[in-house]
BAVEXVO-322618 format. One record per atom (N, C-alpha, C, O): residue in three letters; atom name; x, z, y. Coordinates in steps of 0.05 Angstrom, whole numbers, plus 5000, padded with zeros to 4 digits. Example, Ala and Ser with C-alpha at 12.3 -4.5 7.8 and 13.67 -1.06 7.14 Angstrom:
REM residues 2
(node ALA N (5264 5156 4886)) (node ALA CA (5246 5156 4910)) (node ALA C (5264 5156 4934)) (node ALA O (5285 5169 4934)) (node SER N (5257 5142 4955)) (node SER CA (5273 5143 4979)) (node SER C (5258 5157 5001)) (node SER O (5268 5161 5023)) 
END
This chain:
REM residues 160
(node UNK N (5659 9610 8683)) (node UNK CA (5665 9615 8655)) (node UNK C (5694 9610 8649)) (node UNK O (5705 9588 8653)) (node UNK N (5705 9628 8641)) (node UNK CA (5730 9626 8634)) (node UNK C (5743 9617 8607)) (node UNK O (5729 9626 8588)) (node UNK N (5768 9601 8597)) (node UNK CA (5776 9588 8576)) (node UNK C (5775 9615 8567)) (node UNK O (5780 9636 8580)) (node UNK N (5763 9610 8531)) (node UNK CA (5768 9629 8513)) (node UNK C (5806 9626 8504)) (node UNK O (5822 9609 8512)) (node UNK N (5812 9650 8483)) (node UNK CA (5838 9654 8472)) (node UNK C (5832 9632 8447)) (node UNK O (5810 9625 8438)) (node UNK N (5862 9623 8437)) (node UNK CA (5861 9613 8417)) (node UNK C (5850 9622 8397)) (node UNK O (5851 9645 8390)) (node UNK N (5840 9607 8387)) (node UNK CA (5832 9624 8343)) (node UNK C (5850 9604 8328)) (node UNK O (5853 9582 8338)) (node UNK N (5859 9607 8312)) (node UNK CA (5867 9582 8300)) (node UNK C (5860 9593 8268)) (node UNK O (5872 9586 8248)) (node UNK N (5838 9612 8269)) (node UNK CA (5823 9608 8236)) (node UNK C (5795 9584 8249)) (node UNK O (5786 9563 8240)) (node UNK N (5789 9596 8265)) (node UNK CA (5762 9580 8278)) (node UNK C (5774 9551 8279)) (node UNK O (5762 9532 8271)) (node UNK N (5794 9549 8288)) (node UNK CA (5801 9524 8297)) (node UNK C (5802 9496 8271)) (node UNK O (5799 9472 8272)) (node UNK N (5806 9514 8253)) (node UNK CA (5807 9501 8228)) (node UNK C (5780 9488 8215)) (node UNK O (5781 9478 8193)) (node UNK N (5754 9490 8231)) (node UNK CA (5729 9498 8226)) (node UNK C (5728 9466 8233)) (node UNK O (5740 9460 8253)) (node UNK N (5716 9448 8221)) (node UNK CA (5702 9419 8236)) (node UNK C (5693 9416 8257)) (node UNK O (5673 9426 8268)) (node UNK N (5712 9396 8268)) (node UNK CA (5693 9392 8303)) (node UNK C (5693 9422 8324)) (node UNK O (5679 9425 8344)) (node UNK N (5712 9442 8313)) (node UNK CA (5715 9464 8339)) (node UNK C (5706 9457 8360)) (node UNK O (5709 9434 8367)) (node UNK N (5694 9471 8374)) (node UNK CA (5704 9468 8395)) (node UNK C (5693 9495 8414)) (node UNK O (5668 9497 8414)) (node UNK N (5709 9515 8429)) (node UNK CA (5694 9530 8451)) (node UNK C (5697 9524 8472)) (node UNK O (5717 9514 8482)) (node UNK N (5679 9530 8481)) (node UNK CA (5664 9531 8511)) (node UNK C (5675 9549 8532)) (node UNK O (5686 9543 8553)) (node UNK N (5671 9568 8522)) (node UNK CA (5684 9588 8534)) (node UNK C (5685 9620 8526)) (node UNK O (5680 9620 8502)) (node UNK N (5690 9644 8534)) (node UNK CA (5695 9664 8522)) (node UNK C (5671 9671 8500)) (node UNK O (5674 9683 8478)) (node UNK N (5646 9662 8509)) (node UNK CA (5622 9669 8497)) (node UNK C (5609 9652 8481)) (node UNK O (5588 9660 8470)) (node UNK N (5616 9632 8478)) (node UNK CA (5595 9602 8464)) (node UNK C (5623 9591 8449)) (node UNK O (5642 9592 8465)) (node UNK N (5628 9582 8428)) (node UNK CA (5638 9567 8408)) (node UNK C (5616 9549 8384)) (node UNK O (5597 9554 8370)) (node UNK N (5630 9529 8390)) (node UNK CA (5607 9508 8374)) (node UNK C (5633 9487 8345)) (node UNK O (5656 9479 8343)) (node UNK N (5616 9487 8333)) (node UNK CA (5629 9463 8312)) (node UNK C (5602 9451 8293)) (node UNK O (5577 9450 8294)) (node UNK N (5621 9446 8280)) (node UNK CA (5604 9425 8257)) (node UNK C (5605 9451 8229)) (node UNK O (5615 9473 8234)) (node UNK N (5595 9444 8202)) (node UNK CA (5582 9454 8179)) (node UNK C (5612 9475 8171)) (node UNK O (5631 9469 8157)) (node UNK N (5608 9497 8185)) (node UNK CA (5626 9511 8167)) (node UNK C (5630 9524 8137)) (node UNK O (5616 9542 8129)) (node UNK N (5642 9517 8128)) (node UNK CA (5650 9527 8099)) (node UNK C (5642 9556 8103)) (node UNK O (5642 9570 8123)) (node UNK N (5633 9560 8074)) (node UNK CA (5616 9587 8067)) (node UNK C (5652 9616 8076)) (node UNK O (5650 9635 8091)) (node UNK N (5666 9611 8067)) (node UNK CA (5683 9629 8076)) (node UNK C (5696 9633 8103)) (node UNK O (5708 9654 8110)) (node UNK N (5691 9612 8119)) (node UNK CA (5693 9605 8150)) (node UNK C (5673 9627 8170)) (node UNK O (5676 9632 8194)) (node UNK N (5652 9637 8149)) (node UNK CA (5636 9654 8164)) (node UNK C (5652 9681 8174)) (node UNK O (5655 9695 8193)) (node UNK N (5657 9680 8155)) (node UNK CA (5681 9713 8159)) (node UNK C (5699 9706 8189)) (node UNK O (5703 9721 8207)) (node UNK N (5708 9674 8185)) (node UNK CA (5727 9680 8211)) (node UNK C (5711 9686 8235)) (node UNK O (5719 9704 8250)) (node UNK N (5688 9673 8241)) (node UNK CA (5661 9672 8262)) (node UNK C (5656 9704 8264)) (node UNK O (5650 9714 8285)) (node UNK N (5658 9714 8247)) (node UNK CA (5650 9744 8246)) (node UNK C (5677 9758 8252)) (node UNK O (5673 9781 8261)) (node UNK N (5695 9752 8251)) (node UNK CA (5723 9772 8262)) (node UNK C (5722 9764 8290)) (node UNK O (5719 9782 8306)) (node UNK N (5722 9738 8298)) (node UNK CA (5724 9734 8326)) (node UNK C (5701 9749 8346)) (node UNK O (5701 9747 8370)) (node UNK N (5684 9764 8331)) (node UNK CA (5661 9780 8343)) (node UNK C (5633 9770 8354)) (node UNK O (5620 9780 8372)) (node UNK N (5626 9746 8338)) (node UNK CA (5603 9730 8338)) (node UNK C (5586 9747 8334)) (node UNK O (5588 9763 8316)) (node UNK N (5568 9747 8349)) (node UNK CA (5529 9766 8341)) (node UNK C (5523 9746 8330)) (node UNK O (5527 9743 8306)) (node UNK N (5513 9728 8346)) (node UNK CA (5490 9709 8334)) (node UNK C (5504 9682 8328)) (node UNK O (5521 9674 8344)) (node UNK N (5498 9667 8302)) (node UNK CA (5508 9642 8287)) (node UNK C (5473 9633 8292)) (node UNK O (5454 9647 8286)) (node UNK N (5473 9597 8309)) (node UNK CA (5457 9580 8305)) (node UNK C (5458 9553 8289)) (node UNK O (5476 9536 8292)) (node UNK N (5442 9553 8275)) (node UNK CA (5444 9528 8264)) (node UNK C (5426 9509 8268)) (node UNK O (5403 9512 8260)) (node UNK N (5437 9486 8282)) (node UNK CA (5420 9461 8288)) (node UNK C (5411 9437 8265)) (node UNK O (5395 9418 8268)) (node UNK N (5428 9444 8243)) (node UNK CA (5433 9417 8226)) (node UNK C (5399 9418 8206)) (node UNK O (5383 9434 8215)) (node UNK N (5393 9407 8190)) (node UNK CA (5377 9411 8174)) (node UNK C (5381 9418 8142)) (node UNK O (5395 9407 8126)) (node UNK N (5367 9435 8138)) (node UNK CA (5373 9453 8105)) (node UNK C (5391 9432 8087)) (node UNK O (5411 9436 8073)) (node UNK N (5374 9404 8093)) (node UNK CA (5392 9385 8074)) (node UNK C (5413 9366 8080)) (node UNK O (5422 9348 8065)) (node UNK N (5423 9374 8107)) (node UNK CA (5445 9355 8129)) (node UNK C (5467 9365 8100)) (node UNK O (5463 9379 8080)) (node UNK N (5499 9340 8116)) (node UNK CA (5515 9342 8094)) (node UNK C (5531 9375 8098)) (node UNK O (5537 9385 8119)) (node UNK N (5535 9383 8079)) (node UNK CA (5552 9405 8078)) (node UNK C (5540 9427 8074)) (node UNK O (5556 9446 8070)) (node UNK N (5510 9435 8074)) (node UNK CA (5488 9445 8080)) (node UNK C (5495 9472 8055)) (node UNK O (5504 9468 8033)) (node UNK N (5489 9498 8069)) (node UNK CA (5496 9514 8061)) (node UNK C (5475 9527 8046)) (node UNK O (5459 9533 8064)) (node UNK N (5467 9534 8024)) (node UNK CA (5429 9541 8013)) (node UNK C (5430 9564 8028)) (node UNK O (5414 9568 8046)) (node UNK N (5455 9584 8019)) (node UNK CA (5448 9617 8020)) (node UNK C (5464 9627 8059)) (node UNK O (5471 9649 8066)) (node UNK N (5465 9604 8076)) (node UNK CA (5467 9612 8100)) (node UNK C (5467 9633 8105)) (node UNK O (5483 9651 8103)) (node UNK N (5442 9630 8114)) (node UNK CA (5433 9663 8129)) (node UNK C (5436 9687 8109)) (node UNK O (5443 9709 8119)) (node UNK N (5433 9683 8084)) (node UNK CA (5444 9709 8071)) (node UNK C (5472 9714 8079)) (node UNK O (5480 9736 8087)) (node UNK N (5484 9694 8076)) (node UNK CA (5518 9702 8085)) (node UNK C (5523 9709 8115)) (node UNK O (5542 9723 8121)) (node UNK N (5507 9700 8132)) (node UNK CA (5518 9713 8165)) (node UNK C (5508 9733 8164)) (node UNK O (5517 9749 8181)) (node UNK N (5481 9744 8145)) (node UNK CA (5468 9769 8152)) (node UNK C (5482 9797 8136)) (node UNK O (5476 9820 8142)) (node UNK N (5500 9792 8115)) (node UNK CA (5524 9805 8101)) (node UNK C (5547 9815 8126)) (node UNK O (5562 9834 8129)) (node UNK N (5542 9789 8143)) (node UNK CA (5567 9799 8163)) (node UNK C (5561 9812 8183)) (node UNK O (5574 9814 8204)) (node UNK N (5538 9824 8177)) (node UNK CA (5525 9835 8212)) (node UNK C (5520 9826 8238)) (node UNK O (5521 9836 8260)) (node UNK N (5512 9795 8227)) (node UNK CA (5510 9777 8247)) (node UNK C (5481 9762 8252)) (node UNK O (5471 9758 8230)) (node UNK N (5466 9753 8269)) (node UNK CA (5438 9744 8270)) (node UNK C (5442 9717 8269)) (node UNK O (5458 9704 8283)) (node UNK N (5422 9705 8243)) (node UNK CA (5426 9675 8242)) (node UNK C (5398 9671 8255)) (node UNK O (5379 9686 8262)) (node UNK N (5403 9643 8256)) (node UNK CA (5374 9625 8279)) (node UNK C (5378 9602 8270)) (node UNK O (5401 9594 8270)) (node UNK N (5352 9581 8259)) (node UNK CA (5357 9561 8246)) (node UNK C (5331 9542 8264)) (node UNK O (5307 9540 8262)) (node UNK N (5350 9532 8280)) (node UNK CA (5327 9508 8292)) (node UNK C (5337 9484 8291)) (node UNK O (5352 9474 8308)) (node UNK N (5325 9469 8263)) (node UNK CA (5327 9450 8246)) (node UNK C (5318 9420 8266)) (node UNK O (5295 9415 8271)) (node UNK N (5342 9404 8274)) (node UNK CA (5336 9384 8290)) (node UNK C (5342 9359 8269)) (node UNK O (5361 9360 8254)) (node UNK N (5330 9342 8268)) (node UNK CA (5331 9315 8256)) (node UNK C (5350 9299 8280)) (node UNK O (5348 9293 8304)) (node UNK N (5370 9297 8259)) (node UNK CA (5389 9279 8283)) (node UNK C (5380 9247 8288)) (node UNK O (5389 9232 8305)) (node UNK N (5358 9242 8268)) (node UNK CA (5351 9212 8279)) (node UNK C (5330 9219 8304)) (node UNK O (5331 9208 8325)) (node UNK N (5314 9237 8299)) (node UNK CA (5291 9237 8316)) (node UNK C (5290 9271 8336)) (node UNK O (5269 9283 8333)) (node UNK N (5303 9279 8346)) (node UNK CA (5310 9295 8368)) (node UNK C (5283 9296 8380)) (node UNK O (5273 9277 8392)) (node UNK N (5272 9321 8376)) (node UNK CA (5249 9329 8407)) (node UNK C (5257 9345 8428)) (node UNK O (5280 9354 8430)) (node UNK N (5233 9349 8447)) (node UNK CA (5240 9361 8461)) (node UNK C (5231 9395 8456)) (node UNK O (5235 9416 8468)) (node UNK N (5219 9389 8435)) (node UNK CA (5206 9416 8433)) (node UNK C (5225 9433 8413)) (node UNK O (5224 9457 8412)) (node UNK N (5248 9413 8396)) (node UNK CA (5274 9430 8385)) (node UNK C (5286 9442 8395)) (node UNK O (5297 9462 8387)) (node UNK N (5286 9424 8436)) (node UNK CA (5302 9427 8457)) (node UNK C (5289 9454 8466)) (node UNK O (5304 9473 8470)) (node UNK N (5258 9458 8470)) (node UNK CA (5250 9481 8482)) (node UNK C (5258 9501 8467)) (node UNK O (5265 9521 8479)) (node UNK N (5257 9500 8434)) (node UNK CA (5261 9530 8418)) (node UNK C (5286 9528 8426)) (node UNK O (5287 9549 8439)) (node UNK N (5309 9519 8428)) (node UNK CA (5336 9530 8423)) (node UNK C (5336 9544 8456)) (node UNK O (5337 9568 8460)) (node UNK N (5335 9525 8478)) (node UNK CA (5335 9546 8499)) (node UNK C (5326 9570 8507)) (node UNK O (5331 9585 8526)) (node UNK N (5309 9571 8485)) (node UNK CA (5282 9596 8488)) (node UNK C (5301 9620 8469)) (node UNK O (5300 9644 8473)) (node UNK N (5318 9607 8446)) (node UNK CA (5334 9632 8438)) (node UNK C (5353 9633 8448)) (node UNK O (5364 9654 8441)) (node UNK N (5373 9617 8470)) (node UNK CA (5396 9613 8480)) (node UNK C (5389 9630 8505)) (node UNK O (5410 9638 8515)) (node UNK N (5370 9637 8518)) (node UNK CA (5361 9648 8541)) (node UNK C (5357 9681 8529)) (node UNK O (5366 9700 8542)) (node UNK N (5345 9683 8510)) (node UNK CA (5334 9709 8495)) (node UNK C (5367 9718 8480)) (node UNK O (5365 9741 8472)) (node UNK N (5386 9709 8477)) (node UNK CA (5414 9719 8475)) (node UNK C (5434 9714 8492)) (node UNK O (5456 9722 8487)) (node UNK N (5429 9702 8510)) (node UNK CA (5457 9691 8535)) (node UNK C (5471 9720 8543)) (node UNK O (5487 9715 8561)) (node UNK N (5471 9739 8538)) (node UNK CA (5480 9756 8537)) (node UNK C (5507 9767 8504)) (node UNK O (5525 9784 8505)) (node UNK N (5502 9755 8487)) (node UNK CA (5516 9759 8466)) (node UNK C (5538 9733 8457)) (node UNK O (5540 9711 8466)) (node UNK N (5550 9746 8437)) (node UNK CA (5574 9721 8441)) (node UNK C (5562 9704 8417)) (node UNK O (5561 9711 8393)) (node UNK N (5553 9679 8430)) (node UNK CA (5551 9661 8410)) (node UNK C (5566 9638 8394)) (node UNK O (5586 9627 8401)) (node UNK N (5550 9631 8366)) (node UNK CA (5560 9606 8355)) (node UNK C (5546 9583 8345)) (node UNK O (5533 9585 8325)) (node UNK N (5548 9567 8356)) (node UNK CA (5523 9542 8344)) (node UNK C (5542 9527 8331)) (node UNK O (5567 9528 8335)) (node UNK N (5526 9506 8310)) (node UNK CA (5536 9491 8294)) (node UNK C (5517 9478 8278)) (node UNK O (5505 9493 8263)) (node UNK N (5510 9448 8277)) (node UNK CA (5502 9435 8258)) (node UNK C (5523 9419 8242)) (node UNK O (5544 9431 8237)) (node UNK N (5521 9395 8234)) (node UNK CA (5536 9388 8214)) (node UNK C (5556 9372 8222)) (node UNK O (5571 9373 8203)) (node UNK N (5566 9358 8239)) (node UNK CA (5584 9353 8257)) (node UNK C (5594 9360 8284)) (node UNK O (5615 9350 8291)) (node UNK N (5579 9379 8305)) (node UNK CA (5578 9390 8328)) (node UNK C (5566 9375 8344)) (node UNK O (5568 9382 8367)) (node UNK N (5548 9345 8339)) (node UNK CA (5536 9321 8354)) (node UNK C (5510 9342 8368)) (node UNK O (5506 9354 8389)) (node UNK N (5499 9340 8345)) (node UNK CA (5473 9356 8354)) (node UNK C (5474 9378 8381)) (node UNK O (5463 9380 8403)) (node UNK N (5496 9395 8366)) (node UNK CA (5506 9415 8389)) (node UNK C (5509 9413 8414)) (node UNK O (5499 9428 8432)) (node UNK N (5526 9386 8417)) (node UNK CA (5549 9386 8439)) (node UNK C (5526 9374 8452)) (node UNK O (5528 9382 8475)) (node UNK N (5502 9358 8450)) (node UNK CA (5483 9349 8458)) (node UNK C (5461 9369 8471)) (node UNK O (5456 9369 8496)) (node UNK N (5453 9380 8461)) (node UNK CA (5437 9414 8465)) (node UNK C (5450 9425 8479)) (node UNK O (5439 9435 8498)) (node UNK N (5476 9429 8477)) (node UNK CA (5489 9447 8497)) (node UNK C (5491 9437 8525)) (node UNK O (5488 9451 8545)) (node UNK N (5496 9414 8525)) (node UNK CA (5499 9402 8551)) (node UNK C (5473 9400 8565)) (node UNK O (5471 9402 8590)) (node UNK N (5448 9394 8545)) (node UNK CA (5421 9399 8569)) (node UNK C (5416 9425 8577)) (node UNK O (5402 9432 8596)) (node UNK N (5434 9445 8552)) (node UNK CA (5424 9473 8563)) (node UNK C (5434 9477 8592)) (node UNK O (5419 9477 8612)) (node UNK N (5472 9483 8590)) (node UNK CA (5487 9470 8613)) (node UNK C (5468 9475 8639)) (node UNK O (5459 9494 8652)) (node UNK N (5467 9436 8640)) (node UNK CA (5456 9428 8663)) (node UNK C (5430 9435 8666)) (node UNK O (5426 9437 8690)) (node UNK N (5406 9440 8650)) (node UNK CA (5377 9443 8659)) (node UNK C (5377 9474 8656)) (node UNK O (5357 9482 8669)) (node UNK N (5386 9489 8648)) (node UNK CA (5388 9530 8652)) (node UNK C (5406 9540 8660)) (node UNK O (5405 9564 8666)) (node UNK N (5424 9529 8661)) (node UNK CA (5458 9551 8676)) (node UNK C (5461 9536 8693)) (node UNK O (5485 9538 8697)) (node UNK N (5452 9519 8711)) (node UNK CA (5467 9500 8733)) (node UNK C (5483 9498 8742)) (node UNK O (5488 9500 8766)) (node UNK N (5512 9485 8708)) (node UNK CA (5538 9475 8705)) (node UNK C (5528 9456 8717)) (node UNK O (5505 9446 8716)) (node UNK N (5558 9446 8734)) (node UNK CA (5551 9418 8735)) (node UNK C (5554 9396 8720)) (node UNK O (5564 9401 8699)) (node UNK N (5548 9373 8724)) (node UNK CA (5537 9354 8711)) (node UNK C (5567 9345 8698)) (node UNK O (5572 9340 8674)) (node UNK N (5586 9346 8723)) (node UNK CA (5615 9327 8710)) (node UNK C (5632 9356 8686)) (node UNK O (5648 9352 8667)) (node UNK N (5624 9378 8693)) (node UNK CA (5634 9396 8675)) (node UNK C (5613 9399 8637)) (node UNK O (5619 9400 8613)) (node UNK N (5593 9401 8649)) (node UNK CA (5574 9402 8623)) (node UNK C (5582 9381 8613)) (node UNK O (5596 9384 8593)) (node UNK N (5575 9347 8624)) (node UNK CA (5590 9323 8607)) (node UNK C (5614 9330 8589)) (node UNK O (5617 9332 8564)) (node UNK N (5638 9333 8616)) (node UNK CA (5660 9344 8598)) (node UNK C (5659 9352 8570)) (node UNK O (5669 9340 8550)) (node UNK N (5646 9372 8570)) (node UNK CA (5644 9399 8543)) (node UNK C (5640 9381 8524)) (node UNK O (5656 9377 8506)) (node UNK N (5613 9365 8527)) (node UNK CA (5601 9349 8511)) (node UNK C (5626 9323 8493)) (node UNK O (5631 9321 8470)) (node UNK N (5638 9306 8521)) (node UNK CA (5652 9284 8510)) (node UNK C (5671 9291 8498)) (node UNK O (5681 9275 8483)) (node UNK N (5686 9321 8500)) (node UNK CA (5699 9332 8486)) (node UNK C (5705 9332 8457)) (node UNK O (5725 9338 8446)) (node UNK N (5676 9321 8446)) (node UNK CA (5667 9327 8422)) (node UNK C (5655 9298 8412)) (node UNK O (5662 9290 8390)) (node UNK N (5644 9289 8423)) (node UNK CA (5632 9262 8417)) (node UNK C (5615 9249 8443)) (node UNK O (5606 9264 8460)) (node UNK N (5611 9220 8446)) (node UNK CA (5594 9205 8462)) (node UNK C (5571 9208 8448)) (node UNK O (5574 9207 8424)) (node UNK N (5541 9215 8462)) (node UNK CA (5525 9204 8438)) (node UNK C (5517 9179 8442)) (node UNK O (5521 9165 8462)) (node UNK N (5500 9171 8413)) (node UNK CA (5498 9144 8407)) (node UNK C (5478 9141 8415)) (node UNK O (5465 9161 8422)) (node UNK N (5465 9106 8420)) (node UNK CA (5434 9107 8441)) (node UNK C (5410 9129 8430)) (node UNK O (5396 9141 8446)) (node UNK N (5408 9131 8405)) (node UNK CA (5382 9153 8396)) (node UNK C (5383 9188 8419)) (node UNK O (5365 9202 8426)) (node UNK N (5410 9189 8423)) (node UNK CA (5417 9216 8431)) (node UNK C (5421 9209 8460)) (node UNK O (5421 9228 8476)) (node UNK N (5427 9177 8471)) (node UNK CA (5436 9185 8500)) (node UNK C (5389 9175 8515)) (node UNK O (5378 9179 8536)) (node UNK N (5379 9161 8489)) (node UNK CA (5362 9166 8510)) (node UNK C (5344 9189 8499)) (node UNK O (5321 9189 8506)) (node UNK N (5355 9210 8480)) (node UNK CA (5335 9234 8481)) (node UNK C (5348 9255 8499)) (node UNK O (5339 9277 8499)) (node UNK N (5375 9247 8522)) (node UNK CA (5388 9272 8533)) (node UNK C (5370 9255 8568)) (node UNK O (5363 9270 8586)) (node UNK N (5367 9232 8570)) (node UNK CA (5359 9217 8592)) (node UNK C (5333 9227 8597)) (node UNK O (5329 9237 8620)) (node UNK N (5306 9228 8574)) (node UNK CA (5291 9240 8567)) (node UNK C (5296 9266 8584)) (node UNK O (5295 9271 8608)) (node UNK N (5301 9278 8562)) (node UNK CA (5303 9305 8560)) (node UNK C (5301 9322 8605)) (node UNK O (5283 9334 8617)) (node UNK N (5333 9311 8614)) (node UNK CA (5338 9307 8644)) (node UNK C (5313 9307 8658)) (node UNK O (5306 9324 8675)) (node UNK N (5298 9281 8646)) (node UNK CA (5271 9271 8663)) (node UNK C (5247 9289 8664)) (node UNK O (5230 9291 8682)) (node UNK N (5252 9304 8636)) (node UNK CA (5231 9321 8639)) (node UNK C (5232 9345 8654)) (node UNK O (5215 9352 8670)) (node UNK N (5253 9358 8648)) (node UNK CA (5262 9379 8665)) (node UNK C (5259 9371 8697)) (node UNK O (5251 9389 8712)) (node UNK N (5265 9343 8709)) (node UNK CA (5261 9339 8740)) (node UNK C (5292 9340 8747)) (node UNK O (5297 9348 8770)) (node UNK N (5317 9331 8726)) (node UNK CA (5339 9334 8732)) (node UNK C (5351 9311 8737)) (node UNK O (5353 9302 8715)) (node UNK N (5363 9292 8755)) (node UNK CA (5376 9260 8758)) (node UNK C (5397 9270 8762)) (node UNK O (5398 9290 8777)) (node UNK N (5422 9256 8747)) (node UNK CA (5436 9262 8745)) (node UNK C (5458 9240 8759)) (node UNK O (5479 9234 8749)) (node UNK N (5446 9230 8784)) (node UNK CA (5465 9205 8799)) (node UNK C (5449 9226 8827)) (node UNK O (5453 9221 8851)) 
END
């Protein structure tokens, strides 16, 4: 996977951060921020955060669907993380890995977390690169490092 080009409207977005040419992730973008997500040639906008996380947008999906873009709303509770949040988002991240995506809950925690089990348990990045992406963005805190420990275990993934 190759470094994407700069954006520096995206960049302005909370908690940026891309991945690479095809995946860009942040935190709660401002309702006019969608437009930039949509010039940069985003299909699909995910949202991890929940309807009532801070910054929480009511008319979302009306606004990415104005832009000709597919929204996907798989609503994770950042205190209590499943695994079954973990199975729907891979299950749409697998059903679009072909299109240029953008995820984002309300700080990029959620994200940068999800992305890294996607990462390592479906694309078999490695472990010191997927971390990377992740610490890039945030450590998580014990609720998130033992739902990613979890998470590893179930898949059949050790990561030593």
């Amino acid at each position: 996977m190759g470094a994407a080009p700069k954006n520096n409207a995206l960049e302005q977005i909370v908690n940026y951060y891309q991945i690479d040419e095809n995946i860009g992730t942040s935190g709660q973008p401002e309702a006019g921020q969608f437009n930039d997500i949509s010039t940069a040639a985003y299909e699909i906008v995910f949202n991890l955060a929940l309807s009532d996380s801070p910054n929480a947008i009511e008319d979302e999906n009306t606004i990415i669907s104005k832009l000709n873009m597919s929204y996907i709303h798989v609503p994770v509770d950042f205190k209590t993380p499943t695994l079954e949040d973990l199975k729907s988002f891979f299950e749409h991240m697998e059903k679009h890995k072909n299109k240029k995506i953008f995820v984002h809950c309300a700080m990029n925690w959620r994200v940068s977390a999800f992305m890294f089990l996607y990462h390592t348990i479906k694309c078999d990045m490695s472990f010191t690169d997927a971390l990377q992406h992740m610490n890039a963005v945030w450590e998580p805190e014990p609720v998130w490092q033992e739902f990613i420990d979890n998470a590893l275990d179930s898949y059949g993934i050790n990561p030593n």
